[in-house]
C-alpha positions in Angstrom: 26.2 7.9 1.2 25.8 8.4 -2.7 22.9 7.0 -4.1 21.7 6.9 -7.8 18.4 6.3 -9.7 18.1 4.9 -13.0 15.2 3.3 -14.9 12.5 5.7 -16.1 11.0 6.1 -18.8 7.9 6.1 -21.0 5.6 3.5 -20.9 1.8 3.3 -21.9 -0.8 3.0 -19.4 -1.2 -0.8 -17.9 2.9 -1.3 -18.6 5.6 -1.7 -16.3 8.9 -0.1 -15.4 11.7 -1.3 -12.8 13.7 1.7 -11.2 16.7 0.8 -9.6 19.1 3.1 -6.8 22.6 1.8 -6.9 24.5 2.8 -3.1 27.5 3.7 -2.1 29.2 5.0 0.6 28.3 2.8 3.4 27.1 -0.7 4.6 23.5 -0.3 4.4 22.0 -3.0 6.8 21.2 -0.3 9.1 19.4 2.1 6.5 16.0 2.6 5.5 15.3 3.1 1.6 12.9 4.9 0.3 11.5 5.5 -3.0 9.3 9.0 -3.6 7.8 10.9 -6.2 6.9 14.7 -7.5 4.5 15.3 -9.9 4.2 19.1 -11.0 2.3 21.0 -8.7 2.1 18.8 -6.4 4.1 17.8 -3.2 7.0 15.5 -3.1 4.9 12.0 -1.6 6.5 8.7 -0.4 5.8 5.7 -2.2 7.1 3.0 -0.5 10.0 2.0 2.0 11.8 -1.0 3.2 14.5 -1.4 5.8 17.6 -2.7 4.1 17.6 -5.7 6.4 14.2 -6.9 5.7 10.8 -7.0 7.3 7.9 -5.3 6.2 7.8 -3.0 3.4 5.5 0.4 3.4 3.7 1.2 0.2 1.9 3.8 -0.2 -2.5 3.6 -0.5 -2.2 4.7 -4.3 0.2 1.7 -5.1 -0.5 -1.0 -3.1 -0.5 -4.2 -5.2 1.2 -2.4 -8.2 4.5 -1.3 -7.1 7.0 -3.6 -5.1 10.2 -2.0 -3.6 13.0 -5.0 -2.9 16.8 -4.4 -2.8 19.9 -6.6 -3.3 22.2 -6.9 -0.1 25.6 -8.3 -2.7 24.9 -5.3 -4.9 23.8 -2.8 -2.9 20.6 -1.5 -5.1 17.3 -0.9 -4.4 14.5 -1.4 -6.8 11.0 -0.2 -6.9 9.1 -2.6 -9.7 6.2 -0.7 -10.7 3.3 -2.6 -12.7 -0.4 -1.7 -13.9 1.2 1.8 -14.3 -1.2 4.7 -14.5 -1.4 8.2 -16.2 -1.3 9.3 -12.5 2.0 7.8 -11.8 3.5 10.1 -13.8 6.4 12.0 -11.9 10.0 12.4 -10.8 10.8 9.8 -8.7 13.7 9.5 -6.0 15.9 7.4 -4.1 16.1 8.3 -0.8 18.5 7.0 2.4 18.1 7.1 6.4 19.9 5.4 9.2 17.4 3.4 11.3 18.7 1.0 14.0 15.9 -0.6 15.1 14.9 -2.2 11.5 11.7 -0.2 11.2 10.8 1.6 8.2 10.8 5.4 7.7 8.0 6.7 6.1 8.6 10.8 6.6 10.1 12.9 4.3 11.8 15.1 6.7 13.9 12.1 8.0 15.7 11.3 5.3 18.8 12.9 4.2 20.2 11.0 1.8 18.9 11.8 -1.7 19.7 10.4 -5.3 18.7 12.7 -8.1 15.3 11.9 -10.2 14.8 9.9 -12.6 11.3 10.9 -14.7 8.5 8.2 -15.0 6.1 9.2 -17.9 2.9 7.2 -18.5 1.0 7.9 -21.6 -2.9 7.4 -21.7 
């Protein structure tokens, strides 16, 4: 499984930015993705986490009702939409894969172990 993120940037406090993680490899209706973020200093966090056949996604508490993670089956790509962004949002953020049978999300680092590389989301005050 290959994955790669795209889509950050800098945008001003209150904008949005729409990251996208273009697969490969595999047929993903059995996968859980995952988007996560470093900031410096601080740990690598989830933020949120779909399965790639549907159901509920997982957001984490600091972006409920900002951020919305979807994915396109035809193209294979996940997307995180991120809106009202905050100064605090500021960090690498990753793509991440897991294989998960039982269409439930992943929300653990530690289980997933496919990674795409970062892709820097800078929000200005």
């Amino acid at each position: 499984v290959q994955l790669q993120a795209s889509g950050g940037g800098l945008v001003q406090a209150g904008g949005s930015l729409r990251l996208s993680c273009a697969a490969s490899g595999r047929a993903f209706s059995t996968y859980v993705l995952g988007w996560f973020r470093q900031a410096p200093g601080k740990e690598r966090e989830i933020v949120a986490a779909l399965h790639w056949s549907g159901g509920s996604p997982y957001y984490g508490d600091s972006v409920k009702g900002r951020f919305t993670i979807s994915r396109d089956n035809a193209k294979t790509t996940g997307y995180l939409r991120m809106t009202g962004l905050k100064p605090e949002d500021t960090a690498v953020y990753y793509c991440a894969a897991v294989r998960r049978g039982d269409g439930m999300v992943v929300t653990a680092l530690q289980y997933y172990n496919y990674w795409g590389q970062g892709t820097q989301v800078t929000v200005s005050s």
